[in-house]
C-alpha atoms as an extended CHARMM CRD file, in Angstrom:
* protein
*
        78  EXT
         1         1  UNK       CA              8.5480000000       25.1900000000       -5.8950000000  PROA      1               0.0000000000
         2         2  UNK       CA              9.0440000000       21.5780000000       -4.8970000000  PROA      2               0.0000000000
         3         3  UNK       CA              7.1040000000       19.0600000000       -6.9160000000  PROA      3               0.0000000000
         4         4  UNK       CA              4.1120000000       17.1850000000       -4.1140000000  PROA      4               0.0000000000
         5         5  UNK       CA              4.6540000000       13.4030000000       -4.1740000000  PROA      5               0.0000000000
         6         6  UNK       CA              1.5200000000       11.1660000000       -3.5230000000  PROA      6               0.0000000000
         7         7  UNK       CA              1.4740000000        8.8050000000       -0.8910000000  PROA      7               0.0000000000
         8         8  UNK       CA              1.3470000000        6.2960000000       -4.1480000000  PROA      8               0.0000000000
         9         9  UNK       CA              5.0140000000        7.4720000000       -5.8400000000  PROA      9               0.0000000000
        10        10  UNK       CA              6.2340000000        7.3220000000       -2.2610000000  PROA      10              0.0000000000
        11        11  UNK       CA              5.1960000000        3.6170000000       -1.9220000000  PROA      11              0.0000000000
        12        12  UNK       CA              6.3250000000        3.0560000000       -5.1600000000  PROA      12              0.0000000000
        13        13  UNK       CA              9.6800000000        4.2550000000       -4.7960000000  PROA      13              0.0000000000
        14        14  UNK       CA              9.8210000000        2.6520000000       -1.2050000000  PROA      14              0.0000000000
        15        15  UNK       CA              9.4460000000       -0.9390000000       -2.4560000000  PROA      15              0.0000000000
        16        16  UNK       CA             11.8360000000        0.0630000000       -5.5480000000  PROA      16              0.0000000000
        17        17  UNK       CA              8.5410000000        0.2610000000       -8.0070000000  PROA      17              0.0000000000
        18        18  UNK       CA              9.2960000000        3.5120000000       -9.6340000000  PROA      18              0.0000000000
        19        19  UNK       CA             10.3690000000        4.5650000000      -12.6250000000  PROA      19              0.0000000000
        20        20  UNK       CA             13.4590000000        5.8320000000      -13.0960000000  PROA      20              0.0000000000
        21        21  UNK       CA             12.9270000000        9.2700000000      -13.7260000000  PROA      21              0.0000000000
        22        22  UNK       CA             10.3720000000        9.7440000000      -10.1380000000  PROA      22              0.0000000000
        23        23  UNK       CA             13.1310000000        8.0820000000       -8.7460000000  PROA      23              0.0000000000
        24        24  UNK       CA             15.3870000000       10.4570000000       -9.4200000000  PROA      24              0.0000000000
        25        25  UNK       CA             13.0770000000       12.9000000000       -8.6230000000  PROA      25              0.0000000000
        26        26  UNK       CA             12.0210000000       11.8770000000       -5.2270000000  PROA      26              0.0000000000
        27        27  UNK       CA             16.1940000000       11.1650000000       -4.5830000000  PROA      27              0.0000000000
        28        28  UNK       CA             16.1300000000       14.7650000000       -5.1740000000  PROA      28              0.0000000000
        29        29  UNK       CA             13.6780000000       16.2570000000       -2.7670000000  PROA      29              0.0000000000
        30        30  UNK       CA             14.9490000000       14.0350000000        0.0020000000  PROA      30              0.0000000000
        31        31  UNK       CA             18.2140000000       15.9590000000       -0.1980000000  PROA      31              0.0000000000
        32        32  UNK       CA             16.2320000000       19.0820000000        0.1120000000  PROA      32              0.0000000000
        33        33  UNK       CA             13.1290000000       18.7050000000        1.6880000000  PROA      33              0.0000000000
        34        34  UNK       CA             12.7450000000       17.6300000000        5.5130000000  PROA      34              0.0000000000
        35        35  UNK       CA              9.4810000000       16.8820000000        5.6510000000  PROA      35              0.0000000000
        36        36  UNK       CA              9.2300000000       14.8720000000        3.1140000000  PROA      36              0.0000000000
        37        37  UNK       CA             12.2910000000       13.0470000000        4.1290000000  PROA      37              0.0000000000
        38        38  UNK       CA             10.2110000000       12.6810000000        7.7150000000  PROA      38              0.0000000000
        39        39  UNK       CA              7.4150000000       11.8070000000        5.7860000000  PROA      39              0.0000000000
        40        40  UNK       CA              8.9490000000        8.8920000000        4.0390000000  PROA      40              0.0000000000
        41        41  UNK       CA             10.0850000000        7.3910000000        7.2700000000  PROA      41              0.0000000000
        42        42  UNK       CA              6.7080000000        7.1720000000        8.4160000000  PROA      42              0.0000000000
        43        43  UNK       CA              5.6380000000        5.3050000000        5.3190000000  PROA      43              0.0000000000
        44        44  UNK       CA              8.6500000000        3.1610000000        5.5940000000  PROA      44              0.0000000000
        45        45  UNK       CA              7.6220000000        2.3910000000        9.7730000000  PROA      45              0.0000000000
        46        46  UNK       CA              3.8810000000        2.2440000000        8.3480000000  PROA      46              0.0000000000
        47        47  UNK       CA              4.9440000000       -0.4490000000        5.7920000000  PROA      47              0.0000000000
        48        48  UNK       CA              7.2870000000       -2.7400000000        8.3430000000  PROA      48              0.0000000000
        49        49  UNK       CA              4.4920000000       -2.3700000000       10.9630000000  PROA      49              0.0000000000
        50        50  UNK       CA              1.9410000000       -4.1960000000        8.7920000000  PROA      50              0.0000000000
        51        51  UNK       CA              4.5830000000       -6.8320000000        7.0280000000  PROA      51              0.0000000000
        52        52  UNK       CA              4.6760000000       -8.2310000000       10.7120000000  PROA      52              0.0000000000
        53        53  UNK       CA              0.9060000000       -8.5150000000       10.5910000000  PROA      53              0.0000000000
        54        54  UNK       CA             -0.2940000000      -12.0190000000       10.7640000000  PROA      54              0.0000000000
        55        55  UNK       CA             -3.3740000000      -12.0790000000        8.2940000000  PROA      55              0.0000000000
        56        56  UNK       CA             -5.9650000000      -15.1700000000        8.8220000000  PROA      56              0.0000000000
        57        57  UNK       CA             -7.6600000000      -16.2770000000        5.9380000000  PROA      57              0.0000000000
        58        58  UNK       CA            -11.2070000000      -16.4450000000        5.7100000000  PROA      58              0.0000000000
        59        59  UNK       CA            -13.2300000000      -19.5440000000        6.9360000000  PROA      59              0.0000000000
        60        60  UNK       CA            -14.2070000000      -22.2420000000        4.3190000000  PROA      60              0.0000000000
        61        61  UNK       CA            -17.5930000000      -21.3900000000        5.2180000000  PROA      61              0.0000000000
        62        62  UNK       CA            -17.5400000000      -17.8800000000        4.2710000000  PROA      62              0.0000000000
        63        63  UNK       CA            -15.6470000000      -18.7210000000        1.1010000000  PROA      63              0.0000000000
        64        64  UNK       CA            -18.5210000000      -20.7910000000        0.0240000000  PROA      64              0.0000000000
        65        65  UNK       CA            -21.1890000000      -18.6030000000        1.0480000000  PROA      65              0.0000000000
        66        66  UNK       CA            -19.3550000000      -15.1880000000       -1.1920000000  PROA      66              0.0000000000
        67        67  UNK       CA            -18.9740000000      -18.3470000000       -4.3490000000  PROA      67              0.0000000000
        68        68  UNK       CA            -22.1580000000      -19.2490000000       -4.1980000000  PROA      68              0.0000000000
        69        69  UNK       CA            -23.6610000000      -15.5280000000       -4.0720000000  PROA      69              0.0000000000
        70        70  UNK       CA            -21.2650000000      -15.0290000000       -6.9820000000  PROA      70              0.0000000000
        71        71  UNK       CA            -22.6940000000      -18.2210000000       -8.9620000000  PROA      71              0.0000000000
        72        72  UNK       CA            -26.0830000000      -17.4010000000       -7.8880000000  PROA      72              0.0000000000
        73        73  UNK       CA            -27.2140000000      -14.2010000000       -6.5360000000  PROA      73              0.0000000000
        74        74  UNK       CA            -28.8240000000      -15.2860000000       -3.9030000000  PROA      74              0.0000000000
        75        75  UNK       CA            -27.6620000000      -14.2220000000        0.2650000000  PROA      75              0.0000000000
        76        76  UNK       CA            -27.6190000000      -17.2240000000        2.4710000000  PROA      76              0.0000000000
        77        77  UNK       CA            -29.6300000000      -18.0640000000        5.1550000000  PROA      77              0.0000000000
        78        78  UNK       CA            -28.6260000000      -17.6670000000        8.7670000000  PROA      78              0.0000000000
């Protein structure tokens, strides 16, 4: 029976992460398995699709409002 990889080895061994030996392992199954191999080229699409993603950082405003909570425990007003 063919060992199940998590989603989390498979990231892992996408962005070269893994150990050696799940390396090898997952080098393995590719050879053998066709879903899996489908499987990792979803991940690998998945992954490129949200490198291109333009994050925006959060407003000054709302950085100081989540510090102070922090500092003080208090919600804002408005």
């Amino acid at each position: 029976m063919m060992k199940k990889f998590t989603d989390e080895e498979l990231i892992l061994y996408i962005y070269k992460d893994a150990a050696a030996a799940l390396t090898r392992a997952i080098d393995a199954a590719i050879e053998e398995d066709i879903v899996l191999k489908d499987r990792m080229r979803v991940l690998e699409r998945t992954i490129k699709q949200l490198d291109k993603l333009k994050l925006k950082s959060p407003s000054k405003k709302s950085i100081k409002a989540i510090l102070d909570y922090a500092q003080t425990g208090k919600k804002p007003h408005g």
